[in-house]
N, C-alpha and C positions, 0 to 999 in steps of 0.2 A: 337549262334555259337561260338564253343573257335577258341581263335585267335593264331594261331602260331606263334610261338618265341615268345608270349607272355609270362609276368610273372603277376599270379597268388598273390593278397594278399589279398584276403578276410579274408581267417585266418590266415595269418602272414606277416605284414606288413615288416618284413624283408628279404623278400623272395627273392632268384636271379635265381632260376630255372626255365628255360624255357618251356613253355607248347609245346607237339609235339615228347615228347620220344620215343611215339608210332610208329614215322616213323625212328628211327635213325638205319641205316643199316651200319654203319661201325663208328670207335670211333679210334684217335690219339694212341698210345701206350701210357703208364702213363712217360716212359723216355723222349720221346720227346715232351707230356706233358710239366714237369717239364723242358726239358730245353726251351722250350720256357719262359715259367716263366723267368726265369734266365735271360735271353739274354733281354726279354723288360724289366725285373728290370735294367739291366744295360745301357738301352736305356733311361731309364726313368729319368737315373742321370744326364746324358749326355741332358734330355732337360731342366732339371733344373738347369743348367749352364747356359744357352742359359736367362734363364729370370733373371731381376732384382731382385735383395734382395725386400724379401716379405713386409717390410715396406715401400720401394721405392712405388711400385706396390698399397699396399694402398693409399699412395698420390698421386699415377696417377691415381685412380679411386676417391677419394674423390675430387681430384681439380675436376675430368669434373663433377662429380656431381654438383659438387656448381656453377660451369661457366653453365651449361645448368639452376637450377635453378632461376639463376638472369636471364639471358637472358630471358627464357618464362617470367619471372614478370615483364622486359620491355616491353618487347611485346605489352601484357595484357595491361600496364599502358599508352603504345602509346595513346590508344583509345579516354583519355581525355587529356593526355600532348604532348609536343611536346618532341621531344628528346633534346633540348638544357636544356629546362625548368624539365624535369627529372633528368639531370643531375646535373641542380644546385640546384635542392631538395636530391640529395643524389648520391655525388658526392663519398663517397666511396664502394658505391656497384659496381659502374664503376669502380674503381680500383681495387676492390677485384678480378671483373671476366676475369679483364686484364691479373692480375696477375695470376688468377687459369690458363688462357687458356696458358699463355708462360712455367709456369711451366709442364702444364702436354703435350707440344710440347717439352720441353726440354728431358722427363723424357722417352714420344714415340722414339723420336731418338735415345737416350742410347741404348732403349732397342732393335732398328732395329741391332744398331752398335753391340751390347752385342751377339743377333741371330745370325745374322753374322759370326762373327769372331770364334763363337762357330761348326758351319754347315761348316766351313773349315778346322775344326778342324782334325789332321787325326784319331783321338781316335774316334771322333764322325762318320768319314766314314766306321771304322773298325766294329763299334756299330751298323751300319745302314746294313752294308754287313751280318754280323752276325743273325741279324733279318732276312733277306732276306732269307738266307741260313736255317733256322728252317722252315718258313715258305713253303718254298721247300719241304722240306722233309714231314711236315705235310700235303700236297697235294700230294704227290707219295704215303703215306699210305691211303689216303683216296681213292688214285684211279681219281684224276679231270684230265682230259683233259685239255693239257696244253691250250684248243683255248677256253676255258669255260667263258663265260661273266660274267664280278661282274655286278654282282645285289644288290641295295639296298632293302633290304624289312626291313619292320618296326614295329621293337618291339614296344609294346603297355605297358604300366604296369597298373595293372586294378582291379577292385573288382567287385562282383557280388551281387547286390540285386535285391530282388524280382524277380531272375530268369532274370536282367539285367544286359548287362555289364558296368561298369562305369569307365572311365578311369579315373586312382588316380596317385598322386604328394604327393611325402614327403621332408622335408628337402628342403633344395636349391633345387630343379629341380623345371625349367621351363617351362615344357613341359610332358605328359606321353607318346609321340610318340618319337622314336632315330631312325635311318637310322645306321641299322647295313648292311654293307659290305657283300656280298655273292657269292660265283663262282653259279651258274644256270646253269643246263645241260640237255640235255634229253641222256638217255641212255635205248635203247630198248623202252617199254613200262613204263618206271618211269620216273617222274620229280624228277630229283634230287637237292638239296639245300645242298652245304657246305658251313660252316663254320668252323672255326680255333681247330673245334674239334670234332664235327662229320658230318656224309656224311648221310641225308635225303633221303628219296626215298618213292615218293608219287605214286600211281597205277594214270597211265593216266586214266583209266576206271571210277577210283571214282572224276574224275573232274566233274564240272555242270555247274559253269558258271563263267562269266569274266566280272565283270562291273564296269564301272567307275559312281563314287559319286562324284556329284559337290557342293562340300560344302570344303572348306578352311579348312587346317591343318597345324598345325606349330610343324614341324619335327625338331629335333634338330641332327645337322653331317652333312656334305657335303662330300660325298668320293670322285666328280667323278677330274679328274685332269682336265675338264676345268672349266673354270667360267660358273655360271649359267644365264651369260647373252652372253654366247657363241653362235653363230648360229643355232646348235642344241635345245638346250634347251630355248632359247628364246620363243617361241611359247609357250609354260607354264606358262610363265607370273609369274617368282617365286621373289618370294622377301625374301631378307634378312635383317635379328637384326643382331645388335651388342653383340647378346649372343651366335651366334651359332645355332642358330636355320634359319630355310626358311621354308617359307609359300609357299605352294600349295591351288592353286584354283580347285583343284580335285583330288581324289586319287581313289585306287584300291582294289577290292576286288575279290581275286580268291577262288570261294565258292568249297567246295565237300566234300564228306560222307564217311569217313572210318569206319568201324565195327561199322555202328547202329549213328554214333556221326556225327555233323555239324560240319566243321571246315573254314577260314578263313584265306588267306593268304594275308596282308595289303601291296601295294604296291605303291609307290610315282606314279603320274599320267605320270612320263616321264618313267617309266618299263613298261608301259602299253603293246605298240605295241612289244617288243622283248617276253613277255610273250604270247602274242597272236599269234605270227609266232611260236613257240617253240610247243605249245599246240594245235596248231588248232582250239583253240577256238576264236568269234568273240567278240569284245569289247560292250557289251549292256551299253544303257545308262539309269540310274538312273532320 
């Protein structure tokens, strides 16, 4: 089954276009397009202000490195010493990871105080209003309802062998699954899916089914504004790294058939229930 908003790199592993063209029923103009461009380039300087000079930020990732790996190698050495008696076997590993953890506490504060003072900045509110306002107007072209719920659904990035799909990782990424951001609508007989540039439109007709997969996945993006150990989302049991990414203990698949083709819509296990009131379809388990 192809997976929607998926991207495709079996033959080009530099690929960024999304699988699902097929269903795109309306597209941003190319000028407001392009000022969006603009407006987040000019956002984008505006949060590189906000963070430390780049060699700062190396040393606050190389100190916790070095403090988490002494610590796990005390740990470890507990087993047969005591912690006095480790210590006075190598009394400057204790200092080094003293030193690493104050450093990179000193270097975290900066960078709170640095975010800060940057996010009150009034350039940066003008910067934030500015995005807002593109973003507006890229939803009155698309047609969304203003009461339309974001939905996360989840890009996948993937290659195909032997007629399987494989989810693939290049370069620094963590993860082949992202939680891209999405308004969800029903309008008439179509499920509709936008994003920041075009407006999706699936035939309710070619839906089949709705099931949730209880097997663990590690999504990288949090969009929603509360924490994911908020009341709602609790019951999902998600956990989070320190990269950005959260684990789910189930996730979703909205199966159906357009023109002759299977396709796939990957959804986090907490869209489940708003996809199944929307669709009418019942949640099958895996």
């Amino acid at each position: 089954m192809k997976p929607f908003y998926g991207i495709d790199r079996t033959e080009n592993k530099k690929n960024t276009v999304h699988e699902g063209g097929c269903f795109i029923a309306a597209t941003v103009s190319e000028l407001t397009r392009q000022s969006y461009a603009d407006t987040m380039s000019a956002g984008d300087q505006q949060l590189d202000r906000a963070k430390l000079p780049k060699v700062l930020r190396w040393i606050k990732t190389g100190c916790g490195c070095i403090f988490a790996l002494i610590f796990l190698g005390i740990i470890k050495a507990l087993g047969d010493v005591t912690l006095a008696e480790a210590y006075g076997n190598v009394p400057g590993l204790f200092w080094a990871m003293g030193i690493c953890a104050l450093v990179w506490v000193i270097l975290a504060v900066l960078g709170t105080m640095r975010s800060k003072a940057v996010s009150a900045n009034e350039d940066y509110q003008i910067s934030l209003r500015r995005v807002e306002g593109v973003i507006d107007q890229i939803r009155r072209e698309l047609q969304v309802p203003g009461d339309a719920k974001d939905v996360d659904v989840i890009q996948i990035t993937h290659r195909w062998k032997n007629g399987k799909l494989k989810p693939h990782t290049k370069g620094m990424e963590t993860t082949p699954y992202t939680n891209i951001e999405m308004r969800v609508f029903r309008r008439e007989d179509m499920l509709c899916i936008a994003d920041l540039e075009h407006r999706y439109e699936i035939p309710l007709s070619s839906l089949r089914r709705l099931r949730r997969v209880k097997k663990g996945l590690s999504i990288y993006g949090w969009n929603k504004a509360e924490g994911g150990n908020s009341k709602f989302y609790k019951p999902y049991k998600l956990a989070f790294d320190g990269y950005g990414r959260v684990t789910t203990r189930a996730y979703g698949l909205l199966e159906l058939k357009h023109n002759g083709e299977d396709w796939t819509i990957w959804l986090p296990s907490y869209e489940l229930n708003y996809i199944s009131a929307l669709t009418g379809l019942p949640i099958t388990e895996d």
